[in-house]
VEXGU-203442 format. One line per 10 residues: number of its first residue (from 1); their letters; for each residue x, y, z of N, C-alpha, C, CB. Coordinates in nm, 3 decimals. Glycine has a CB too. Layout:
N
NUM> a> X,Y,Z,X,Y,Z,X,Y,Z,X,Y,Z  ... .
REM end
This chain:
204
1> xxxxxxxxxx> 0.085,-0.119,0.000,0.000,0.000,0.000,0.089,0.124,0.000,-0.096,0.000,0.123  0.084,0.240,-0.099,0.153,0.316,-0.086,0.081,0.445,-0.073,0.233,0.300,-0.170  0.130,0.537,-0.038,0.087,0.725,-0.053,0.087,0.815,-0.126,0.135,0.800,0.000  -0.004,0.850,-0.233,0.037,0.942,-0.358,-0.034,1.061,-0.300,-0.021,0.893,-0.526  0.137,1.143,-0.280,0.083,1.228,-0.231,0.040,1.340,-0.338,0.160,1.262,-0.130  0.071,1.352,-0.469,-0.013,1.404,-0.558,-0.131,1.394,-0.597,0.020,1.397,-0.629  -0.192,1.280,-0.599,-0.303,1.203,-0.579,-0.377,1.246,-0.411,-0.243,1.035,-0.598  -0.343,1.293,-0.332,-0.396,1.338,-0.224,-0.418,1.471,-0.234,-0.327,1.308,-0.122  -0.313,1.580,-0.281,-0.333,1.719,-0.285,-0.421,1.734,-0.390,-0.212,1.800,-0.299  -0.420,1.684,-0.511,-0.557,1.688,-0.616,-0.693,1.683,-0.577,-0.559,1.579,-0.704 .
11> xxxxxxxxxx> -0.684,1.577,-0.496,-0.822,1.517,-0.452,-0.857,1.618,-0.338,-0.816,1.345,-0.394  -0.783,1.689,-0.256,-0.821,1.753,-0.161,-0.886,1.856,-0.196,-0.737,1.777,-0.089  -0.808,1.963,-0.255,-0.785,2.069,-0.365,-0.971,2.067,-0.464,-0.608,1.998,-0.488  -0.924,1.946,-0.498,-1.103,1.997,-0.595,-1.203,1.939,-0.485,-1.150,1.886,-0.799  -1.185,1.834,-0.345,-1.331,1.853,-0.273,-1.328,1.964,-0.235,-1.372,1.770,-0.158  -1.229,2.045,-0.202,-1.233,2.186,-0.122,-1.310,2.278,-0.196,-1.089,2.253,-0.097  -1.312,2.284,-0.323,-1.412,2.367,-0.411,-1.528,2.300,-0.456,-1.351,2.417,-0.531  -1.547,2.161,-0.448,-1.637,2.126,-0.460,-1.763,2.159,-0.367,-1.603,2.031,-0.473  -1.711,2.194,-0.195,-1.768,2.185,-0.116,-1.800,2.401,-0.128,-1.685,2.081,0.009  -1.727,2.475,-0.213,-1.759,2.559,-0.264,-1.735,2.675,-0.126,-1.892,2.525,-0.333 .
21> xxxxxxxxxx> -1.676,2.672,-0.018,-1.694,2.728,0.085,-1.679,2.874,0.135,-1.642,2.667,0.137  -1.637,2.970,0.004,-1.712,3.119,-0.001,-1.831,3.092,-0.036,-1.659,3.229,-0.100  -1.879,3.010,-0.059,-2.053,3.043,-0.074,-2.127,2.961,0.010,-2.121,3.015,-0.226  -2.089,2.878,0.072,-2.113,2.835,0.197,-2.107,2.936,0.354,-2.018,2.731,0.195  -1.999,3.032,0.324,-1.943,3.111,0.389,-2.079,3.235,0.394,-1.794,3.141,0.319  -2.124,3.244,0.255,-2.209,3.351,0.256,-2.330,3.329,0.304,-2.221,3.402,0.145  -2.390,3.207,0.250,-2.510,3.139,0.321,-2.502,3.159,0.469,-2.515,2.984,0.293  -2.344,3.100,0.535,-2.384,3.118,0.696,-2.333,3.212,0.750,-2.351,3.018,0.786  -2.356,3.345,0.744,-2.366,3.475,0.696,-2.509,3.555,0.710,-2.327,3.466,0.557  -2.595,3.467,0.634,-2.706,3.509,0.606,-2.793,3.469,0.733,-2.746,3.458,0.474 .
31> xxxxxxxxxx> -2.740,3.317,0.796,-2.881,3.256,0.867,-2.784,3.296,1.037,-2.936,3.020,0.814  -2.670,3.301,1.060,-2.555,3.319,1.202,-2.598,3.467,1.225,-2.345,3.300,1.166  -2.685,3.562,1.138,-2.619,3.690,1.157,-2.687,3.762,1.328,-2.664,3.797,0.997  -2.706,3.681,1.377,-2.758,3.761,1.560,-2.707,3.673,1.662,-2.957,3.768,1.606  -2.623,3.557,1.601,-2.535,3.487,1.697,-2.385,3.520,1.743,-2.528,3.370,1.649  -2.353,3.482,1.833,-2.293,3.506,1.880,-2.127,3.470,1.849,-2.354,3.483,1.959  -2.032,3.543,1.895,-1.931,3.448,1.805,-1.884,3.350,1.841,-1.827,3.494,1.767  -1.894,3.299,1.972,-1.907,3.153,2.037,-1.979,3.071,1.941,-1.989,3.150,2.180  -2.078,3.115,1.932,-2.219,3.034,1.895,-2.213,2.998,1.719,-2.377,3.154,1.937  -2.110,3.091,1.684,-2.103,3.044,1.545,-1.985,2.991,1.494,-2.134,3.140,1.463 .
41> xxxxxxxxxx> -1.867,2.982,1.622,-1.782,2.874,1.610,-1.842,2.714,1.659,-1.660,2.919,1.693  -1.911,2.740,1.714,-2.010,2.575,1.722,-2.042,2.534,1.656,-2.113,2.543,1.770  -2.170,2.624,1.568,-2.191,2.594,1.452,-2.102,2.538,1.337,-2.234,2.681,1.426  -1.969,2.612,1.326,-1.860,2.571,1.271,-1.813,2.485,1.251,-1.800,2.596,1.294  -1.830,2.380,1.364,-1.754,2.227,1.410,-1.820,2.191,1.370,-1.721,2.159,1.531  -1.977,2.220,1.408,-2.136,2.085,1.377,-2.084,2.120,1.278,-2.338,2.092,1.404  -2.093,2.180,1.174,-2.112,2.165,0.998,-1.993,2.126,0.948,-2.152,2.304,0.911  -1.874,2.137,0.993,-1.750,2.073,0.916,-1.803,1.918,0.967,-1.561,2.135,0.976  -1.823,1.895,1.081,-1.843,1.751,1.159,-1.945,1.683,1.045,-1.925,1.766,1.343  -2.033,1.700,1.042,-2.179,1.649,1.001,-2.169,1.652,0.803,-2.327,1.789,1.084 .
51> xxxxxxxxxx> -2.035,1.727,0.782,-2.011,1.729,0.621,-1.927,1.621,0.571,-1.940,1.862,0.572  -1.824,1.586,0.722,-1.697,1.503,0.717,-1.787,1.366,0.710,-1.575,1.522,0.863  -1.849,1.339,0.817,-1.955,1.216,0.822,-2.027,1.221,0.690,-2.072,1.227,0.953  -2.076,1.311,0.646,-2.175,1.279,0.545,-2.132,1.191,0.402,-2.228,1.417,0.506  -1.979,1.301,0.340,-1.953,1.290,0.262,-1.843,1.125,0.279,-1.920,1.427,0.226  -1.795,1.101,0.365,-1.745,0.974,0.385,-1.802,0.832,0.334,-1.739,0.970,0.508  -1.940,0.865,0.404,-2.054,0.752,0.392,-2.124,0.723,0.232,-2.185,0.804,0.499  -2.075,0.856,0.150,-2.114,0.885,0.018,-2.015,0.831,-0.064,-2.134,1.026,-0.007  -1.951,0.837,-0.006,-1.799,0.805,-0.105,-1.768,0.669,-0.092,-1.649,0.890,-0.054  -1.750,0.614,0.046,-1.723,0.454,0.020,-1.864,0.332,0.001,-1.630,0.405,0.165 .
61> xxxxxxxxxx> -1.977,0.420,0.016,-2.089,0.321,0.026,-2.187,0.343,-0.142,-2.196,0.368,0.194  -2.115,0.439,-0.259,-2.137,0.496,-0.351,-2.212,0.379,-0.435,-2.020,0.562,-0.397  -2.084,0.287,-0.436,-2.044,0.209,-0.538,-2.206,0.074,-0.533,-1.852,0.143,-0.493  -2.209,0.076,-0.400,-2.348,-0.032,-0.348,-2.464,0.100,-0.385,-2.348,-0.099,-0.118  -2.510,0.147,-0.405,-2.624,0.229,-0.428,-2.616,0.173,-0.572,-2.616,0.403,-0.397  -2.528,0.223,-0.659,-2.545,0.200,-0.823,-2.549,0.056,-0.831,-2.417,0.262,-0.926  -2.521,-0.045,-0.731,-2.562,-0.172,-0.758,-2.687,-0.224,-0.710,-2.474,-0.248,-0.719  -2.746,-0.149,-0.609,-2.888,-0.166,-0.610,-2.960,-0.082,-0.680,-2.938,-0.162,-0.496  -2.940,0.009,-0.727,-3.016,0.092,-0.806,-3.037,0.039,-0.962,-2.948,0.228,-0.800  -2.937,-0.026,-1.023,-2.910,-0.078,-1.116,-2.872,0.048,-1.188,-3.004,-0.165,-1.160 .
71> xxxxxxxxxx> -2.793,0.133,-1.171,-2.770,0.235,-1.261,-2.610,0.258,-1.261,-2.856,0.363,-1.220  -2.596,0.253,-1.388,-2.448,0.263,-1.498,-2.351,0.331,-1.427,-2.464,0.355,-1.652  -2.190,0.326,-1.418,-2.165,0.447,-1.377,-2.152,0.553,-1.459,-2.075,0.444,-1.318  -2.148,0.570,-1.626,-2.176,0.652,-1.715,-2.325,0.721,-1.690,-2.158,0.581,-1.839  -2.401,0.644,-1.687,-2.493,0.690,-1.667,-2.487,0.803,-1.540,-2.570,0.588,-1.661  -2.454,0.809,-1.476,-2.460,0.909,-1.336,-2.364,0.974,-1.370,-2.442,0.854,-1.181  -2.209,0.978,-1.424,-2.184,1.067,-1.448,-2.243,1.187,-1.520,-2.118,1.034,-1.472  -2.287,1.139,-1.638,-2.359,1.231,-1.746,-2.474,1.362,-1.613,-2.491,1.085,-1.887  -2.550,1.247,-1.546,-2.634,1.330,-1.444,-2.606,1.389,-1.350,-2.705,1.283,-1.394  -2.494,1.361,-1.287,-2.449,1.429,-1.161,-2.362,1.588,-1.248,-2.318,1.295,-1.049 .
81> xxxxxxxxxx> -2.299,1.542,-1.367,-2.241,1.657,-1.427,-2.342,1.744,-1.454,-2.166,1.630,-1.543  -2.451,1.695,-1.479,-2.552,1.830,-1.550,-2.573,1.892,-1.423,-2.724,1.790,-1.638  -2.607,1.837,-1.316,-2.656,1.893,-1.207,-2.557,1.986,-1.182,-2.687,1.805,-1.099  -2.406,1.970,-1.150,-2.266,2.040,-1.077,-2.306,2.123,-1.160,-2.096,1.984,-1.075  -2.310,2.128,-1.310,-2.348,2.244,-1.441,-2.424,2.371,-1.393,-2.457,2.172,-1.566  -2.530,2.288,-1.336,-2.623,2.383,-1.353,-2.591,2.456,-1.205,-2.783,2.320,-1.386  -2.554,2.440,-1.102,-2.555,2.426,-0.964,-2.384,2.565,-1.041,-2.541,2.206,-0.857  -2.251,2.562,-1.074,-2.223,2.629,-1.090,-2.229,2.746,-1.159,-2.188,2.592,-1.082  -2.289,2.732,-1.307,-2.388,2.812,-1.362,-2.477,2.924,-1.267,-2.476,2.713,-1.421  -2.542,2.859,-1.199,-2.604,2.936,-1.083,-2.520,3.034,-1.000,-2.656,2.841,-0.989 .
91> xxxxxxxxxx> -2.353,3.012,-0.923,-2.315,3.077,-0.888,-2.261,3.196,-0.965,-2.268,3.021,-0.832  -2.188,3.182,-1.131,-2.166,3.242,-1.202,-2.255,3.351,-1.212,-2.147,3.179,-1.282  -2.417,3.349,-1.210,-2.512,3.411,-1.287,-2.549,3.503,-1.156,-2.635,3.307,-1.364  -2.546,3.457,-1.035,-2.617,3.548,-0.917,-2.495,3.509,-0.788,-2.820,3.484,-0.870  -2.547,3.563,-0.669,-2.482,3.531,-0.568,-2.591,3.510,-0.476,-2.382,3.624,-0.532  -2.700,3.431,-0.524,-2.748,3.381,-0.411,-2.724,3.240,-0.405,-2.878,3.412,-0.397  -2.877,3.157,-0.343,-2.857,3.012,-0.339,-2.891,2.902,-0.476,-2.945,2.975,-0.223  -2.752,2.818,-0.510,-2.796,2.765,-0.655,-2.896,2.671,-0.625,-2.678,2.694,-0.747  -2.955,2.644,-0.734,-3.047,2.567,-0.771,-3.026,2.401,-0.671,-3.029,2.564,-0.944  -3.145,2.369,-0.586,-3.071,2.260,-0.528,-3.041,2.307,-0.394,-2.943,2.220,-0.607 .
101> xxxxxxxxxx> -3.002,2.381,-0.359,-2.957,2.426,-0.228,-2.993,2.514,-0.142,-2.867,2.453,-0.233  -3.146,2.550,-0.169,-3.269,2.648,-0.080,-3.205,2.604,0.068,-3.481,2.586,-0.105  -3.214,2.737,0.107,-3.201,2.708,0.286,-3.309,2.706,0.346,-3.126,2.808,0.374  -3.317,2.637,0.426,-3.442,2.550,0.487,-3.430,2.615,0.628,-3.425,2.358,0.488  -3.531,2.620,0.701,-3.584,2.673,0.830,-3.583,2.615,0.960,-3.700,2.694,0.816  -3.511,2.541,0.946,-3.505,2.453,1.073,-3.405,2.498,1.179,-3.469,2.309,1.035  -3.419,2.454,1.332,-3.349,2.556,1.419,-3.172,2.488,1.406,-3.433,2.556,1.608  -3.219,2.343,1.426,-3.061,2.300,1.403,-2.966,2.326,1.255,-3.063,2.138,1.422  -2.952,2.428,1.218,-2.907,2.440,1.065,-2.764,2.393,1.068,-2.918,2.600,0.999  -2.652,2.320,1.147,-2.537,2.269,1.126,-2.536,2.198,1.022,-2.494,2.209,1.218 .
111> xxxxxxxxxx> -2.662,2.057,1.036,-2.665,1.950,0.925,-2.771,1.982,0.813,-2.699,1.805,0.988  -2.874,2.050,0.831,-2.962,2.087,0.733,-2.975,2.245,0.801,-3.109,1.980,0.718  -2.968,2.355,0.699,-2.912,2.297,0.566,-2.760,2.345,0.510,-3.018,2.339,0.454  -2.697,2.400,0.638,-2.526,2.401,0.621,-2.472,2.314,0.562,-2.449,2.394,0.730  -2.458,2.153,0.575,-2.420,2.029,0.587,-2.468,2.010,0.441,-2.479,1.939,0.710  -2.566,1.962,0.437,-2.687,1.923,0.338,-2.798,2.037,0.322,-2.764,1.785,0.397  -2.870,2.075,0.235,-2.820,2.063,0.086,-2.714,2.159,0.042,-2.936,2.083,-0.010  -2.674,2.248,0.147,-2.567,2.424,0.122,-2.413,2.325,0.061,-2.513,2.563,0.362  -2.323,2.262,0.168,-2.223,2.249,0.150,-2.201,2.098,0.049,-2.170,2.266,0.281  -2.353,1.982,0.056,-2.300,1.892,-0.024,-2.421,1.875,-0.101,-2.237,1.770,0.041 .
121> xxxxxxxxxx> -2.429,1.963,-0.186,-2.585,1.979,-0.241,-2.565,1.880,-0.381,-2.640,2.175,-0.286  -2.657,1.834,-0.484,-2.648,1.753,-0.536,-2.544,1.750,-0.611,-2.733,1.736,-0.573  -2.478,1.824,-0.693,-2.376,1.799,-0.764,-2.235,1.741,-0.689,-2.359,1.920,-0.831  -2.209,1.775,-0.593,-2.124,1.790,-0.476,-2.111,1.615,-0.430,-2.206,1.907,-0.347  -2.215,1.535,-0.399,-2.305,1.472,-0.367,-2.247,1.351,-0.533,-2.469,1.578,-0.344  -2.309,1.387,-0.598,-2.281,1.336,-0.721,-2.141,1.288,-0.769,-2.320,1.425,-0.799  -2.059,1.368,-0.763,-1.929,1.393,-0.781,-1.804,1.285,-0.696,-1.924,1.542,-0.736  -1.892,1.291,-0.569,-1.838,1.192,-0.454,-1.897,1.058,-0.474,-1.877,1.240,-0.302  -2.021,1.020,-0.498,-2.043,0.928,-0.552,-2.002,0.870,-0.686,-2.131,0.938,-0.540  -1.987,0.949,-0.825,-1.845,0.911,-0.903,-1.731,0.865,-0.863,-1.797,0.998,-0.956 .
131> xxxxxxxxxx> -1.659,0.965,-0.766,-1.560,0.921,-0.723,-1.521,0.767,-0.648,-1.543,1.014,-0.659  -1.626,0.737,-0.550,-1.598,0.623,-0.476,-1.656,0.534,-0.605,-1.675,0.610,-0.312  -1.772,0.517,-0.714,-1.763,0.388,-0.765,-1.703,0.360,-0.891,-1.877,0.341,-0.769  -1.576,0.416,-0.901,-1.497,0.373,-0.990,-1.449,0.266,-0.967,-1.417,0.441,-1.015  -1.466,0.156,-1.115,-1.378,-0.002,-1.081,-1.219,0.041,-1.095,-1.418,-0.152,-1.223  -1.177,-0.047,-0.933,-1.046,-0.105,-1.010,-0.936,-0.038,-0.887,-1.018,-0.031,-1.210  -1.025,0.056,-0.787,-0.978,0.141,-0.693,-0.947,0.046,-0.567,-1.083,0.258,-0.665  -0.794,0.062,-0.552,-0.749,0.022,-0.418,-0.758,0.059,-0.301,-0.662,0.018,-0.414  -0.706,0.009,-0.171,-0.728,0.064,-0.052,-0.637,0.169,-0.010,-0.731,-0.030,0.036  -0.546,0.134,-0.102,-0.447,0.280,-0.092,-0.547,0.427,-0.146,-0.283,0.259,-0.226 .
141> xxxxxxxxxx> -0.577,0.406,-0.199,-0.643,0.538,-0.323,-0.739,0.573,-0.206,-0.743,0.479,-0.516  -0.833,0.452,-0.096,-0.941,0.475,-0.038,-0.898,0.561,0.037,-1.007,0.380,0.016  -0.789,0.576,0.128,-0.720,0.618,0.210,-0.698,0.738,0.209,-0.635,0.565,0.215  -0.665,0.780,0.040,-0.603,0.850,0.017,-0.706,0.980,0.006,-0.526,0.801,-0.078  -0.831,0.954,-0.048,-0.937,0.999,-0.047,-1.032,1.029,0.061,-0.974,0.941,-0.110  -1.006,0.936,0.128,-1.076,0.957,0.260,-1.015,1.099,0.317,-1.047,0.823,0.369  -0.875,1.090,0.352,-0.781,1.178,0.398,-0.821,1.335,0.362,-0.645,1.133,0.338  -0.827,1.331,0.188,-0.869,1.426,0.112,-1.018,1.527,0.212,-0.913,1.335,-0.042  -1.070,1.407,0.202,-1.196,1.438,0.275,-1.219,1.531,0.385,-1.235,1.335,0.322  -1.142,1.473,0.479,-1.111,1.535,0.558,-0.998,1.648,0.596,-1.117,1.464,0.603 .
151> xxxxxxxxxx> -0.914,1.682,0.495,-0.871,1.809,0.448,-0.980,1.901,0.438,-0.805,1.799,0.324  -1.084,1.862,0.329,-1.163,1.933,0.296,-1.226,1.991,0.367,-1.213,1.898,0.240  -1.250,1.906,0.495,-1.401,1.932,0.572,-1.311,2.054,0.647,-1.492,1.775,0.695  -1.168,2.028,0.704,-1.101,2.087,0.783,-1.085,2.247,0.700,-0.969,1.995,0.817  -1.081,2.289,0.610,-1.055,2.409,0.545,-1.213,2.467,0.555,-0.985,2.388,0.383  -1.344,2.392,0.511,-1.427,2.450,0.563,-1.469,2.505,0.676,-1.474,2.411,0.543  -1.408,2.411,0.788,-1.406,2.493,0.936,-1.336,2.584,0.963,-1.378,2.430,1.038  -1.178,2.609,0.914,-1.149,2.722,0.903,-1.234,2.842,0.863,-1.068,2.709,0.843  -1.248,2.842,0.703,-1.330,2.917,0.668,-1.410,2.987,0.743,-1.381,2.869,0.607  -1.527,2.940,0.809,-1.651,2.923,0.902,-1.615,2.950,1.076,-1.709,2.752,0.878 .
161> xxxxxxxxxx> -1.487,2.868,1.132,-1.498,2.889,1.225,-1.390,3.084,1.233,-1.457,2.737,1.300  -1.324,3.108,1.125,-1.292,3.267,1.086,-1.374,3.346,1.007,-1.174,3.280,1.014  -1.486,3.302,0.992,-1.621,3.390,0.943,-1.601,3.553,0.933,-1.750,3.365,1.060  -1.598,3.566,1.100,-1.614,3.738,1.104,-1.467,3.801,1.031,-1.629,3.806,1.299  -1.358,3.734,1.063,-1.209,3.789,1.045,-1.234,3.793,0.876,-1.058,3.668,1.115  -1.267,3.681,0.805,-1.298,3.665,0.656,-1.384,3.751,0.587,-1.350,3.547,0.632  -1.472,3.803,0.680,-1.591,3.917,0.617,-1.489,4.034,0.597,-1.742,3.970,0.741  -1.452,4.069,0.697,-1.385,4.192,0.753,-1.278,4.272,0.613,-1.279,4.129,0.906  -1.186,4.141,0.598,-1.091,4.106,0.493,-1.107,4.087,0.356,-1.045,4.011,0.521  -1.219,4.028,0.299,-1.287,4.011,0.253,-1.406,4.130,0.163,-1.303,3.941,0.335 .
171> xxxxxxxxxx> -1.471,4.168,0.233,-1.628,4.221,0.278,-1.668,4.190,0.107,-1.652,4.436,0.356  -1.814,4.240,0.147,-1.916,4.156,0.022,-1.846,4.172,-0.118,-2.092,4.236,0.001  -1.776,4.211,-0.158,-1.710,4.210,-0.322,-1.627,4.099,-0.350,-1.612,4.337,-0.357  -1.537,4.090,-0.213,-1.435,3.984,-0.256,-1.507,3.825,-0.207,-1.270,4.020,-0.169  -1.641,3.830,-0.141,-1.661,3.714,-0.173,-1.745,3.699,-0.263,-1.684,3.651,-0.087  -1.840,3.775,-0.319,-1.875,3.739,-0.443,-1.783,3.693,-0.519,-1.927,3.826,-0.501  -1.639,3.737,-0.526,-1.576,3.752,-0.632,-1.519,3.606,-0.633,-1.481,3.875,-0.632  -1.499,3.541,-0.592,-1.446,3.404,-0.501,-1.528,3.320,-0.551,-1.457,3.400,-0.332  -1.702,3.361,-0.511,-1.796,3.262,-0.546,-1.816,3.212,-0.678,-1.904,3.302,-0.511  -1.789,3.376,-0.751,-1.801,3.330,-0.908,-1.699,3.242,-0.968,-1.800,3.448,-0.998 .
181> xxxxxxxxxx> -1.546,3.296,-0.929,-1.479,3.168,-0.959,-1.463,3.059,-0.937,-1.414,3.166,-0.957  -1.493,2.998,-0.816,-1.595,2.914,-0.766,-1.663,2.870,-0.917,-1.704,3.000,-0.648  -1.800,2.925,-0.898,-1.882,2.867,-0.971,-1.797,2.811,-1.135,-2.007,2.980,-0.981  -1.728,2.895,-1.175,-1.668,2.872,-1.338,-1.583,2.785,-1.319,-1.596,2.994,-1.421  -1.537,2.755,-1.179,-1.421,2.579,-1.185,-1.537,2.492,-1.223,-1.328,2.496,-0.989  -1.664,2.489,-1.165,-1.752,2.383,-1.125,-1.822,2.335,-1.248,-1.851,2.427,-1.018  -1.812,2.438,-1.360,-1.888,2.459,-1.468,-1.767,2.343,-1.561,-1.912,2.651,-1.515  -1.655,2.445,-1.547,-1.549,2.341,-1.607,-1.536,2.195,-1.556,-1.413,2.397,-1.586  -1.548,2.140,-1.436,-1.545,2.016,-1.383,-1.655,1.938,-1.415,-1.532,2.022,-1.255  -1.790,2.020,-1.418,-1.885,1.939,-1.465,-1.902,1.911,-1.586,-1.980,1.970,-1.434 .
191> xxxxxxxxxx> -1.825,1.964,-1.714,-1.799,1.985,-1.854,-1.694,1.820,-1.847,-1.707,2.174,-1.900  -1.608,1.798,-1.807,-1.508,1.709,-1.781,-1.593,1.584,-1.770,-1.418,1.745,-1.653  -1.704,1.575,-1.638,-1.776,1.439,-1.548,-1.822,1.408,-1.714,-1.939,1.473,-1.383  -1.913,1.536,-1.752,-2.038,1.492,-1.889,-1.968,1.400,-1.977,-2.095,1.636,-2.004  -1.828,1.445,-2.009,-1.734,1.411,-2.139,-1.717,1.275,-2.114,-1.581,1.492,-2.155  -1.671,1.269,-2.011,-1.617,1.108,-1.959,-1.702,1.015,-1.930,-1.541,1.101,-1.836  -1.862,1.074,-1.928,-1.970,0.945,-1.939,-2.010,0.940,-2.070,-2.109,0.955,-1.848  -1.998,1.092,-2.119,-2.062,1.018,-2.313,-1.977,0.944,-2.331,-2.069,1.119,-2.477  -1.804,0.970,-2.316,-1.707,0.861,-2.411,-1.697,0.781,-2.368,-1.586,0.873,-2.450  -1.757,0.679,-2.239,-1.776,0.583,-2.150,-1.885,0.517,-2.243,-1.812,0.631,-1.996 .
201> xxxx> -2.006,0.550,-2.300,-2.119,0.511,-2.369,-2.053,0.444,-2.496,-2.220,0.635,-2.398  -1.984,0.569,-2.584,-1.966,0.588,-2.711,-1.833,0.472,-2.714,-1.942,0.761,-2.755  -1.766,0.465,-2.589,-1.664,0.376,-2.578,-1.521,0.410,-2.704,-1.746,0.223,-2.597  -1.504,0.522,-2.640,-1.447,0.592,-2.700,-1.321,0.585,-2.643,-1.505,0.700,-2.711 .
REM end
């Protein structure tokens, strides 16, 4: 079993934008804004916590869904890409919430809808499920990914648990400005998922 650690900084690197976290940042922004700053470093942990769990369980248990589901893994690529498409598209076009990722009203908002649908909303979601059911993947790679994972989740808590310092530094231009590029990686990544399930079909 070995360690690619290029293969780790890649994988980290695009969940970290996958998980999109200036616009995650702005969302909890919108719903934190009369809490306290205790109270929204809590929040901080629950939602990196409850994203790390989520997306774990997505990634290694991926591969058994498309085998009970009976569905292709071309096939889901093609769909999970349109979704990331449209889901970055969305950030490109506005700076509110993309398509898919309405914030919901509930008092515990760490796991819904910080967690789910804000930080691993369907494309996000999609993407991780590609990832874990690729044939042919070792326990090294699992590892390696997992790890990733939890990079990821860990930069979102940064993010989140430095909220106010990030506004400050920041303030509303430069994270729009973030979000949109943001959104135009996601557009490009989901351009990539689409390609690699048509030529998966076309067997190309």
């Amino acid at each position: 079993m070995t360690f690619s650690f290029a293969h780790f900084i890649s994988t980290a690197v695009r969940l970290t934008l996958l998980c999109t976290p200036f616009f995650v940042l702005s969302v909890f922004f919108s719903i934190t804004g009369e809490l306290t700053l205790n109270e929204k470093r809590i929040l901080a942990r629950r939602t990196a916590t409850a994203v790390l769990m989520a997306a774990i369980v997505i990634y290694l248990f991926g591969g058994l869904l498309f085998q009970y589901l009976g569905i292709t893994l071309n096939a889901f690529r093609i769909g999970a890409g349109l979704v990331l498409m449209l889901s970055g598209i969305e950030l490109v076009r506005t700076t509110g919430v993309p398509k898919g990722r309405d914030v919901g009203g509930d008092n515990d908002v760490s796991v819904v809808p910080l967690a789910i649908p804000v930080t691993l909303g369907p494309g996000t979601i999609g993407a991780l499920l590609e990832m874990g059911a690729k044939e042919g993947v070792n326990l090294s790679t699992r590892i390696n990914d997992c790890l990733a994972i939890a990079v990821a989740s860990a930069i979102l808590f940064s993010v989140l648990f430095f909220a106010d310092s990030l506004a400050k530094l920041l303030k509303g231009k430069g994270i729009v400005i973030v979000t949109k590029l943001t959104g135009m990686y996601l557009v490009a990544l989901a351009a990539e998922i689409i390609f690699t399930g048509i030529k998966g079909f076309l067997h190309i």
